[in-house]
C-alpha positions in Angstrom: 70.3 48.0 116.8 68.6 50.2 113.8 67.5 46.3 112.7 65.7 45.9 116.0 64.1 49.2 115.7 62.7 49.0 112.0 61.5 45.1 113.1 59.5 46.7 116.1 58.5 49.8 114.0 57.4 47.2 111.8 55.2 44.8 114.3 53.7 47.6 115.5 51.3 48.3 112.7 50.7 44.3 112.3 49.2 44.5 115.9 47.3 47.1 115.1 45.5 45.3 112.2 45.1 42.1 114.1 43.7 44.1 117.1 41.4 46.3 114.6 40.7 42.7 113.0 39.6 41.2 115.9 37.6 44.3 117.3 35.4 44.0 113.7 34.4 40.6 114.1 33.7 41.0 118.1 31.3 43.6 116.5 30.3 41.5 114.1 29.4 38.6 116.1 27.4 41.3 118.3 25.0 42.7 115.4 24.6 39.1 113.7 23.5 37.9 117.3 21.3 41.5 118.1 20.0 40.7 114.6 19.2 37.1 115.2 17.4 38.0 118.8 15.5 41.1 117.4 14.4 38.3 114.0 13.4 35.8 116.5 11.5 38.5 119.2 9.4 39.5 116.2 8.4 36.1 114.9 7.4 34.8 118.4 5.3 38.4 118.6 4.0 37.4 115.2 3.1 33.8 116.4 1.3 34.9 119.5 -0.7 37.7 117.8 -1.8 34.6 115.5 -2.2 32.3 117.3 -4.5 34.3 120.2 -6.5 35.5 116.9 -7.1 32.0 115.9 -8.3 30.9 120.0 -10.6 33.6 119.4 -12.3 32.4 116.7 -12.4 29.4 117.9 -13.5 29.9 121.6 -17.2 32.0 120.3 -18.8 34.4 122.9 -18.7 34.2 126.0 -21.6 31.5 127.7 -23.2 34.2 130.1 -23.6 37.9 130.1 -20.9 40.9 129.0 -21.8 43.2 132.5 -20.6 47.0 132.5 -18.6 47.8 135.3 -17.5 51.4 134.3 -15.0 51.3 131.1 -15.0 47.6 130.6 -17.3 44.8 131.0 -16.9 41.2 133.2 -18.6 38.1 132.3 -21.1 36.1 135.0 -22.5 33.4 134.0 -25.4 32.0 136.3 -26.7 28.8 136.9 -29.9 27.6 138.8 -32.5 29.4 141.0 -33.1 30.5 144.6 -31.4 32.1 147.6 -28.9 32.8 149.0 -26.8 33.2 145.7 -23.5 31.5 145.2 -20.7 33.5 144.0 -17.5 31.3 142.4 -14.1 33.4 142.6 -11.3 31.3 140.9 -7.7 30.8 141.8 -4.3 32.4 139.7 -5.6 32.4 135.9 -9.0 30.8 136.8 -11.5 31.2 134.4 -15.5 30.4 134.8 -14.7 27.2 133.1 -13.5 25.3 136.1 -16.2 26.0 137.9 -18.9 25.2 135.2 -17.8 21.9 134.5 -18.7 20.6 137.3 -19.7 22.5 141.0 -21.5 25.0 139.2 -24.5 22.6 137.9 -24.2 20.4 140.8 -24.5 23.4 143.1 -27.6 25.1 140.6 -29.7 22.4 141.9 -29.6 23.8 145.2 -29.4 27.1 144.4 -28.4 30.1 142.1 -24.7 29.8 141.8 -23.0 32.8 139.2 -19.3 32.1 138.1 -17.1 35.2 136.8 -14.0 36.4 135.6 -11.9 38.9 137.1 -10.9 42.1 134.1 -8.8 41.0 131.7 -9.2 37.0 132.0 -11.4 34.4 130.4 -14.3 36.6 128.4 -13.6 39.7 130.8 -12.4 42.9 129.2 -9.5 44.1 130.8 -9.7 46.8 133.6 -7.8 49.4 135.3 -4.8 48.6 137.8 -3.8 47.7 140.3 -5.1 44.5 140.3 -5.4 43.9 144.4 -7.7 42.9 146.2 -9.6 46.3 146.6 -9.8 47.3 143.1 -11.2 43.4 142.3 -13.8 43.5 144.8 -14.9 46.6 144.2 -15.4 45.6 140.4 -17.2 42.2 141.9 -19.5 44.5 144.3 -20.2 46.7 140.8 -21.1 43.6 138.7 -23.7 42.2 141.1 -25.5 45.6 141.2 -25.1 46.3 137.7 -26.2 42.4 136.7 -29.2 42.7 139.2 -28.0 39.9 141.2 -29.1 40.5 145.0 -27.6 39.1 147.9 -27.4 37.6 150.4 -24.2 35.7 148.8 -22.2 32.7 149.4 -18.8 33.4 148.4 -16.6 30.6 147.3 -12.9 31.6 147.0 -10.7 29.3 145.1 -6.9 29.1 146.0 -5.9 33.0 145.5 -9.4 33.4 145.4 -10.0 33.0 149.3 -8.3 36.7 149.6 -11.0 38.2 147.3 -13.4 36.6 148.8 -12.4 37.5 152.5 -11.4 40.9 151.0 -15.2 41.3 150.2 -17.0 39.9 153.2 -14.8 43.2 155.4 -15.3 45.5 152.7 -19.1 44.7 152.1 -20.4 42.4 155.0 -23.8 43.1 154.9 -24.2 41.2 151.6 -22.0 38.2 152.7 -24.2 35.6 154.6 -21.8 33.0 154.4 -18.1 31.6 152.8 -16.6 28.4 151.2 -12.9 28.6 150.8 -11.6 25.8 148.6 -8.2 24.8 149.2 -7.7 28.7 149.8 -4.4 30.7 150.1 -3.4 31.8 153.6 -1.8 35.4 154.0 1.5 33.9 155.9 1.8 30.9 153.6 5.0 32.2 152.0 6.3 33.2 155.1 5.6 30.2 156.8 6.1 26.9 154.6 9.9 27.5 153.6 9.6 25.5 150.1 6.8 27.9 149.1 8.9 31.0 149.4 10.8 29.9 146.0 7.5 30.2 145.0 7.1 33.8 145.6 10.4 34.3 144.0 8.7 32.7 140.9 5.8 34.8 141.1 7.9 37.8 141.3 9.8 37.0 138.0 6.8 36.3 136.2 4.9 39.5 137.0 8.2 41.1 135.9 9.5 39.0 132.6 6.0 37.4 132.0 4.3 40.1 129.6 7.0 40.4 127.7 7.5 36.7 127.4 4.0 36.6 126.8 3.5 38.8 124.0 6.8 37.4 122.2 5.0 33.6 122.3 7.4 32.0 125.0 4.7 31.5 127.3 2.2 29.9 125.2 5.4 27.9 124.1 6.3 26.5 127.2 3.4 25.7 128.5 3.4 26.4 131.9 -0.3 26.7 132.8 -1.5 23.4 131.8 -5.1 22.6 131.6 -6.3 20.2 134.7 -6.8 16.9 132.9 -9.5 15.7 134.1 -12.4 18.2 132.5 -15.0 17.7 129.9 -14.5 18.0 126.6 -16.1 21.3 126.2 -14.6 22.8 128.9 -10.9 21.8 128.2 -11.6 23.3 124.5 -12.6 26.1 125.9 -9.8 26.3 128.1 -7.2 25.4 125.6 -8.7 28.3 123.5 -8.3 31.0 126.6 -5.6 30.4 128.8 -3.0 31.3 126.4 -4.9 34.2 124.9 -2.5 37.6 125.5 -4.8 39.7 127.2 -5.9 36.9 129.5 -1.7 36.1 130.4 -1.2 39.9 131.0 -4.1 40.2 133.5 -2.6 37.3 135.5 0.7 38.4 135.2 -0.9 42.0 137.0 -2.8 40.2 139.6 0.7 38.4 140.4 2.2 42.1 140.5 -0.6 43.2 143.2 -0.5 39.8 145.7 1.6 41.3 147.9 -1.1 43.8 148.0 -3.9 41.6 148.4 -2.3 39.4 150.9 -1.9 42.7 153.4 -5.4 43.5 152.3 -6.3 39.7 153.2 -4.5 39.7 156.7 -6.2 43.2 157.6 -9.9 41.6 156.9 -11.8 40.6 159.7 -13.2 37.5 160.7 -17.0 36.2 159.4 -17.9 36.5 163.4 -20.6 33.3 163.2 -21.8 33.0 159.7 -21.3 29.6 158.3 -18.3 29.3 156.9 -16.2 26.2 155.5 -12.9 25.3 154.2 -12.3 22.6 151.9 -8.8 21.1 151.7 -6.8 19.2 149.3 -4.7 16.5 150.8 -1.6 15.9 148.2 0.1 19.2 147.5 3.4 17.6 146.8 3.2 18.1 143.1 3.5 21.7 143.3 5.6 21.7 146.2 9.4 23.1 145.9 10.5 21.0 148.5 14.2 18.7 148.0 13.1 16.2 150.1 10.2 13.8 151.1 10.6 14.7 154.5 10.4 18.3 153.3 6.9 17.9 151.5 5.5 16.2 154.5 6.6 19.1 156.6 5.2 21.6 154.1 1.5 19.5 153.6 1.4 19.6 157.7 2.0 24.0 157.7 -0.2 23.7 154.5 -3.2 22.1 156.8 -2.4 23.9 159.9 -2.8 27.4 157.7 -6.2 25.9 156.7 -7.3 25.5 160.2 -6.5 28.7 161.0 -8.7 29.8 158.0 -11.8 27.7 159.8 -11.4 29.9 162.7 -12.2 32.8 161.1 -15.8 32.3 161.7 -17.0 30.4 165.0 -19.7 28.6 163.0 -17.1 26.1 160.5 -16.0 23.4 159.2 -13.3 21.8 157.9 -12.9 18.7 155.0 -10.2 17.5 153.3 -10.8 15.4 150.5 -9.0 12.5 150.4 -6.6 11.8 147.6 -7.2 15.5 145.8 -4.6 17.7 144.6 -5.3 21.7 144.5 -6.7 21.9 141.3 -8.7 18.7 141.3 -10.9 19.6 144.7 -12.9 21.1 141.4 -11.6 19.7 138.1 -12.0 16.0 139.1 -15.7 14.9 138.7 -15.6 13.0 142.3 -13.4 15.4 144.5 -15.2 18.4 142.8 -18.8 16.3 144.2 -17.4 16.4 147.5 -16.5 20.4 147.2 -20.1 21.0 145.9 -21.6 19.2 149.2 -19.7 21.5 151.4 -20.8 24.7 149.2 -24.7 23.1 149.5 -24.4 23.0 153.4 -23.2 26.4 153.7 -26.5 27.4 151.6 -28.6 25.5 154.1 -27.0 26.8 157.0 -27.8 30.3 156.0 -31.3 29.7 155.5 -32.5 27.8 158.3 -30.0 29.5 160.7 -28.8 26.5 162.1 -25.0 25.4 162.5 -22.9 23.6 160.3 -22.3 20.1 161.3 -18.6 18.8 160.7 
């Protein structure tokens, strides 16, 4: 019995040293692998910081004018003369570029047509928050004043664009004579195409995570804005130089924060009453749709049309195209479906000064 005792006595402290054993390497594998995360947060910070110096270099100023709006400045960049003036408001991480490769010149023959950047992206300095709807057309309605550009305008929304751009025709209609919404975002879109509301799940996690994955390099990284493929050389420089920048990535990020915002702001707009508008539509969305099947898609792309109907009846003098073969971004990257875009932004300027109609 007093054998048995002394032997458990014994194991006791042997326990003790394998349990305080184990415990130190536990910790140990915890502050090698804290270590390891904090080494590898600071070189990606080190890398974007870089690497964002180096696209600045590169990129040169900005193409147009450095505007005031307040404490920070926007970049316009205007092509062409006359009247009514076209106005270019681009889509989630837009930049001037899209536009300038090719709608913008063909448009300038035509008219004046000015392409921008919202605060923060492309040239733009960054600007206060929130970035909704409000707060961006109220900068837009700033820079045209302060860059002694006088309406009437033609605004032409791009994807999440179209809610600025309906945003300002309610907030300052007398300045709006007419609209062009490109393949435009629709208020109810998440609600109503089921595949898209994974989407919004995506866009939530990235206003969240994506400035801090953005300042530590992943984003740049993992390329998950790619540049459309088919624009000019100097554009897609350009773009390559900008769309990775970190201020430009943060002020997306915000404007992803605020689109709940700006889609309430959106649906609360009124209607264009009968100024010209028209809405151009892609007809292949299935690359960026989240849908498991075919069948799926097809049900999506039919809600995805159906939405952009509903967008044409916002005004009781409109038309609706949709470019055959085009994909969202292509409508105006792609030399021939951006052609077709620029046709529909011409006959919106025509309509507005004759006063006659569109014509489908």
């Amino acid at each position: 019995m007093a054998a048995a005792i002394q032997s458990e006595q014994g194991g006791q402290p042997q326990r003790e040293r394998r349990k305080r054993g184990l415990l130190f390497w536990i910790k140990r594998g915890l502050q090698v692998t804290v270590i390891f995360l904090l080494t590898l947060a600071i070189a990606g910070a080190i890398y974007q910081m870089v690497t964002t110096e180096i696209d600045q270099r590169q990129l040169g100023p900005a193409p147009g004018e450095m505007v005031s709006v307040g404490n920070h400045k926007l970049h316009i960049n205007c092509m062409g003369q006359g009247s009514p003036t076209v106005i270019t408001e681009s889509g989630a991480t837009g930049t001037s570029i899209e536009w300038s490769a090719w709608v913008q010149p063909q448009v300038a023959s035509a008219t004046r047509v000015c392409a921008y950047e919202r605060a923060g992206l492309g040239w733009s300095e960054a600007g206060p928050g929130p970035r909704d709807a409000t707060q961006i057309t109220g900068e837009l309605h700033t820079l045209l004043k302060n860059a002694d550009i006088p309406g009437p305008y033609v605004l032409v929304g791009h994807s999440v664009g179209g809610h600025y751009t309906r945003v300002y025709a309610d907030r300052y209609p007398e300045e709006v004579a007419g609209m062009v919404l490109v393949d435009s975002s629709h208020p109810e879109q998440f609600e109503r195409i089921p595949d898209n509301e994974s989407g919004l799940t995506q866009i939530n996690v990235m206003s969240e995570a994506g400035p801090v994955l953005a300042a530590m390099g992943v984003i740049r990284l993992s390329g998950i804005f790619p540049l459309p493929p088919d624009l000019p050389p100097l554009q897609r420089k350009q773009g390559e130089n900008l769309i990775y920048q970190t201020s430009h990535l943060m002020a997306a990020f915000k404007e992803f924060d605020a689109l709940p915002e700006t889609m309430e702001q959106a649906q609360n707009a009124q209607g264009l009453g009968e100024k010209p508008l028209a809405v151009v539509s892609a007809s292949d969305h299935e690359g960026r749709a989240m849908a498991d099947t075919k069948a799926e898609a097809k049900r999506s792309e039919r809600t995805w049309q159906a939405l952009q109907e509903e967008l044409a009846d916002l005004s009781s003098n409109s038309t609706h195209r949709v470019i055959e073969g085009s994909d969202h971004l292509s409508v105006i990257t792609k030399q021939r479906h951006a052609q077709q875009t620029s046709e529909e932004i011409v006959k919106v300027v025509e309509a507005v000064r004759t006063g006659q109609p569109l014509v489908q």
